[in-house]
N, C-alpha and C positions, 0 to 999 in steps of 0.2 A: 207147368201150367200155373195160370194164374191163382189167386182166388175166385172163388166163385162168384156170380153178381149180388153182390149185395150182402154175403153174409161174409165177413172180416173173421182171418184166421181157418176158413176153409180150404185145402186143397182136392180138387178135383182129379181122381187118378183115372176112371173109366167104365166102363162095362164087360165087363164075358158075354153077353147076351141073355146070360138068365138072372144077373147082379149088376149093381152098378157099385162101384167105389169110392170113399173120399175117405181124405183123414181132416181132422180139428186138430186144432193147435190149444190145449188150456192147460194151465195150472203147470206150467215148465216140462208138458208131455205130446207127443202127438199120439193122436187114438184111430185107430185107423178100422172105417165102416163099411158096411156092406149093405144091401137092402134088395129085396127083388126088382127086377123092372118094373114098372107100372103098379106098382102096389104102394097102399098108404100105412101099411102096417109100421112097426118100430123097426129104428133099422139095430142091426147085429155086431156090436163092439167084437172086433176080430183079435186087436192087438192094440196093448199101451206100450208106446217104448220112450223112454228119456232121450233127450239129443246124442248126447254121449252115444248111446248105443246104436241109434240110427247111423250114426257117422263111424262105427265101427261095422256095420252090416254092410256099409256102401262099400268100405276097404275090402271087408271080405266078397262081396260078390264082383267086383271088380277084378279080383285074382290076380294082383301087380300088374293090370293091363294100362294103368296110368297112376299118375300122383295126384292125392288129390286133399287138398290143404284146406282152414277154417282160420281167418282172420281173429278177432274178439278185440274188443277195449277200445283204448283210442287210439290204434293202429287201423281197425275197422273203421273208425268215423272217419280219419285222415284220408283210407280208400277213398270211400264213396263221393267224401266231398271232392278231392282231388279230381276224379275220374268226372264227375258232375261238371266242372270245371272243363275239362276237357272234350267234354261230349263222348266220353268213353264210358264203357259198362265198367265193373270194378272188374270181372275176370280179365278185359283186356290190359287194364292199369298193370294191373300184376303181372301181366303176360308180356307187356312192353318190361318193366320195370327188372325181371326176370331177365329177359334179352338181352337188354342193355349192360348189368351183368356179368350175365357170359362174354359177352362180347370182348368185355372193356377187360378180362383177366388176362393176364400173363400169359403166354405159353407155357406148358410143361407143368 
């Protein structure tokens, strides 16, 4: 999901019916909230995790059911613009670029 309208660095995760969820992105952490439904009260800091760990949580609950990789630096910017160029998302850049790849190896 996006961000939320209007407030930058929001992720909108959902509701159980008696909470709703989001996490904020500040200070190189994401902080992930809770709040009742329909209530103005404060909402309830659940969990601070670093990227790092979030991107280790993903690996773990994925349980080897896929691969799942993190660009950085000017390798990331060469993605995005590339793909921007292309009219392609950066997962698919990758996923062509990957293909291509395999494809193009040797046998054996």
């Amino acid at each position: 999901m996006p961000d939320s309208p209007g407030i930058k660095g929001t992720f909108t995760i959902g509701d159980d019916g008696h909470f709703s969820y989001w996490a904020e992105s500040s200070d190189g952490a994401v902080t992930l909230h809770r709040r009742p439904i329909d209530s103005d009260e404060n909402p309830e800091a659940v969990a601070r995790l670093d990227p790092e760990t979030l991107r280790l949580l993903l690996l773990w609950a994925e349980a080897e059911k896929s691969v799942t990789f993190s660009l950085t630096g000017p390798l990331a910017q060469q993605v995005k613009d590339l793909s921007k160029e292309l009219s392609l998302t950066p997962e698919m850049f990758v996923w062509h670029a990957v293909k291509i790849f395999i494809d193009s190896a040797p046998d054996g």
